[in-house]
N, C-alpha and C positions, 0 to 999 in steps of 0.2 A: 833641870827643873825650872829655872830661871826662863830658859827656851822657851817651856812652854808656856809658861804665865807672859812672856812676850807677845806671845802666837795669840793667845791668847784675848791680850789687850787691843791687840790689830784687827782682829775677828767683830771685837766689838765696837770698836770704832767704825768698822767696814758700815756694818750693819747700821750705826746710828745715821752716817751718809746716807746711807739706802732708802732708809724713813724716812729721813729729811729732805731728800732731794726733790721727792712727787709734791712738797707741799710749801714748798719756793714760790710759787706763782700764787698761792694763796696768801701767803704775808704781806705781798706788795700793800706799801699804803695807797688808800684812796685820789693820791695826785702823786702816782709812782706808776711805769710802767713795767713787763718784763721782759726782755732781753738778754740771751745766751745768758741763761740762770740766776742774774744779776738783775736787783729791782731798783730801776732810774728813775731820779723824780724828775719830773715834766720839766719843760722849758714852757715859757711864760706867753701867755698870747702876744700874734704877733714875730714870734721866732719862731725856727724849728730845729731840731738835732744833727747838727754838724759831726760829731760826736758822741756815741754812746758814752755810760760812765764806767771807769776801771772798778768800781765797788759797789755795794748795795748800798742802799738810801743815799747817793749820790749824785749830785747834777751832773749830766757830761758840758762840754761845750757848744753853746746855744746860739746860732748864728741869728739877726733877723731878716725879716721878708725886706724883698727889694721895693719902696713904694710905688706904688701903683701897677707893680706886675706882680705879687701873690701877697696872703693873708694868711691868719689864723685864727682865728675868734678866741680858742679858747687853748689853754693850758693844753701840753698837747708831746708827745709824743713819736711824732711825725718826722721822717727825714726829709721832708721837703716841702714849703708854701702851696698854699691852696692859691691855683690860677685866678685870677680877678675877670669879672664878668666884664665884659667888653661891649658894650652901647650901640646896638646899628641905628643906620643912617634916617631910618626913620621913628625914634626913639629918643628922648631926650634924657639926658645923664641926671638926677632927683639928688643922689649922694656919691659922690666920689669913692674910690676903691682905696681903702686906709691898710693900715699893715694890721689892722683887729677885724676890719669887716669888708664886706664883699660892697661892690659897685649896685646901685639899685637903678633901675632903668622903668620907662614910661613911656607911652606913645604918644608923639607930636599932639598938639592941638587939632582936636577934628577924628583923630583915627584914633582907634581901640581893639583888643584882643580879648575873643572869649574867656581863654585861659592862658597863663602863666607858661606853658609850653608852645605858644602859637609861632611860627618860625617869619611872618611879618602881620603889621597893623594894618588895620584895613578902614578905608574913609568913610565916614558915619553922614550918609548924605540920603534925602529921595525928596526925589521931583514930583510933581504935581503935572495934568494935565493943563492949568493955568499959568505952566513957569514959575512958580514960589515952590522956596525949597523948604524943608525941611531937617535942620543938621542937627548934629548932638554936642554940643559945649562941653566936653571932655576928654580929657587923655590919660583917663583911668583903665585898668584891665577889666572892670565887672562893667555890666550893662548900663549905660550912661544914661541920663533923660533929656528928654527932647525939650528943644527952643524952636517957640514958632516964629517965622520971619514970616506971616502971613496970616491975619487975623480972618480975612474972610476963607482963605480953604480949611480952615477948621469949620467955619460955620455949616459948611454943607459933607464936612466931611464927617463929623460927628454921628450926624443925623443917618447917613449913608453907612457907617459902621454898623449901628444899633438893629439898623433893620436889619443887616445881613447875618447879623449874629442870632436875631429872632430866627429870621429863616432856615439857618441853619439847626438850632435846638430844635424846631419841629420836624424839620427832615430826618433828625440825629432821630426823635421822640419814636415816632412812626418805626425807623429799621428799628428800634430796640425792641418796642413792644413786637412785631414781626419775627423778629429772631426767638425772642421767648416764646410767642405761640409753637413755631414751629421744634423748638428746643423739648417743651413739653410733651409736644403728642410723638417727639423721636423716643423720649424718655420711656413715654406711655409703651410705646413697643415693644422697647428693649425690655421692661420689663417681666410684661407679657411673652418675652421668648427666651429669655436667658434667667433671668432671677431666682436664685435658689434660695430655699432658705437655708437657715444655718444647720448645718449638720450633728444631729441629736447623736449620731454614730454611723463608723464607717466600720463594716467587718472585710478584713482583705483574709483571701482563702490562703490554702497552703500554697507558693507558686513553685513549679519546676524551673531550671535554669530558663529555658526556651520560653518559658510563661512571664518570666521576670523581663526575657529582651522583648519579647511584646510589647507587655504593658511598657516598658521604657520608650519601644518607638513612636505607641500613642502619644504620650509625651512631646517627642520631640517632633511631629506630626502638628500634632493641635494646636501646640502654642508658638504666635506669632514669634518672628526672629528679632522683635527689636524688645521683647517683653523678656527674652529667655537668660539673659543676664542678671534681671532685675531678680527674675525669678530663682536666679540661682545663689546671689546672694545674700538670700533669707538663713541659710548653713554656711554657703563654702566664704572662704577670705578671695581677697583680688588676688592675692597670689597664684592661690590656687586655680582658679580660672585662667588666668594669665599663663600658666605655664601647662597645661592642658591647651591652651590656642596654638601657643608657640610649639609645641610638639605635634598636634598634627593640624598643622598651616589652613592645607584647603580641603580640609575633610569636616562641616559639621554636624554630621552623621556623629561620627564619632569624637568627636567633641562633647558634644549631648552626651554621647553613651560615656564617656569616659568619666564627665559631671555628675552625670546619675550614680555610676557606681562608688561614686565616694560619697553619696547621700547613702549609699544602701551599705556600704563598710561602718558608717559612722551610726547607723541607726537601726541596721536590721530591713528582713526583705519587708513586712509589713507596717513598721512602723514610720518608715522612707515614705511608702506610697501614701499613705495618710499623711505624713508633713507635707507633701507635695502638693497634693490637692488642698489641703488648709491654706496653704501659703499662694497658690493659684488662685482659690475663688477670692484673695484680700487683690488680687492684683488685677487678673483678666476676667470676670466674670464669664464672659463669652465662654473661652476658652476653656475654665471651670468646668462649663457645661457640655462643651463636645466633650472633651478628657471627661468626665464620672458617666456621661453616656454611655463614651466607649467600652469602658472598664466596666459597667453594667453588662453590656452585652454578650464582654466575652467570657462573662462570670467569676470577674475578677477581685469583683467588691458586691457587697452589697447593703443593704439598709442602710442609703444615703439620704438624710432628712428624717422630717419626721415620717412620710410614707413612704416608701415604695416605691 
């Protein structure tokens, strides 16, 4: 009896481990890490973990950074200093690299960097047809402002900007309003040869198998190949396409057919060909219009729109 109330008490002990074990790394305090099951408090900015801790909520041994070869800003957890930024040659040192903060770097006097990532400074200079230059008084990384060393090439260089910038708005003036005429009377066509209106109802007849791979090839027929993606994930997920490509590689015949039939499994054989046209004319109008054509013709559908 004893045995088993032994058995017993170990069964549940087992068990309160069991519980406890997954929710270790959630107790850790807010300036405590975790490590093999065990929640360490941070070593203090400046150092880093030479040693994890033998117990929970305890320091290990905290070595610190070497000056001026690594850092750590902050409370930290870290087996080893963060490297100190290293200054090139054409770049002048702003702050020193401390055992809390990183080295901060700047470009010489004259030269400057678009951005913070630029791998060198480049010299902030332009000449004049008259020999007077024009430099930037800064060693900052954003865009610096200009110092005139020459009072008269602004006098005529001013005047000589203004005008080219007119020049330029009316040349700009001219292509816009041209581009729109011509924008409109494309419009005016497209119109006139593709625009459907909205579809008051769509009756799709009974199909046979051979009448469903038809109308399916209409489909992949009419509709351009850089639309037929967009078009397909109106239903299906990336997956789903993704793993219909990768099964058959260089076939997109059957790709198509293979996308279709999972529009016609997920919806039925007439309620497919009506999403598909729904979801075409939002996308390719054109297309729209060959595709309900077709399917007109081959009396696949009909009363598309209001008429006939």
């Amino acid at each position: 009896m004893g045995a088993v109330m032994g058995g017993g008490r170990a069964v549940g002990l087992l068990l309160v481990v069991l519980l406890t074990m997954p929710r270790a790394r959630a107790n850790c305090g807010e300036r405590e890490y975790f490590h093999q099951g065990l929640c360490c408090v941070f070593c203090e900015a400046g150092t880093f973990v030479a040693d994890h801790c033998s117990a929970s909520h305890l320091k290990g041994k905290c070595d610190p950074c070497k000056e001026g070869k690594g850092f750590t800003a902050h409370a930290n957890g870290l087996e080893g200093c963060l490297p100190c930024r290293q200054c090139r040659e054409d770049q002048i040192t702003l702050r020193p690299c401390t055992l809390t903060q990183n080295a901060e770097c700047q470009c010489k006097q004259g030269y400057f960097c678009n951005d913070e990532g630029c791998e060198i400074c480049q010299r902030i200079s332009q000449k004049y047809p008259d020999g007077k230059e024009i430099i930037l008084n800064s060693t900052d990384t954003t865009d610096p402002s200009l110092i005139n060393q020459g009072k008269e090439a602004l006098v005529w260089f001013i005047p000589v900007l203004l005008l080219s910038g007119l020049s330029l708005l009316v040349v700009v003036a001219v292509v816009v309003k041209k581009l729109k005429c011509n924008k409109a009377a494309s419009t005016d066509k497209d119109v006139e040869g593709y625009l459907i209106r909205e579809p008051s109802q769509i009756i799709v007849k009974d199909l046979s198998q051979s009448e469903l791979r038809e109308t399916f090839d209409v489909f992949t027929k009419e509709v351009p190949p850089q639309q037929w993606k967009r078009l397909m994930r109106t239903l299906l997920q990336e997956n789903d396409i993704d793993k219909i490509i990768s099964k058959f590689p260089d076939n997109r015949d059957e790709q198509s057919y293979q996308m279709l039939l999972i529009w016609k499994n997920r919806l039925g054989k007439k309620q497919c060909i009506i999403n598909l046209l729904d979801a075409l004319r939002h996308i390719d109008n054109k297309a729209y219009y060959s595709v309900s054509n077709a399917l007109k013709s081959n009396n696949i559908i009909s009363k598309v729109g209001a008429e006939d």
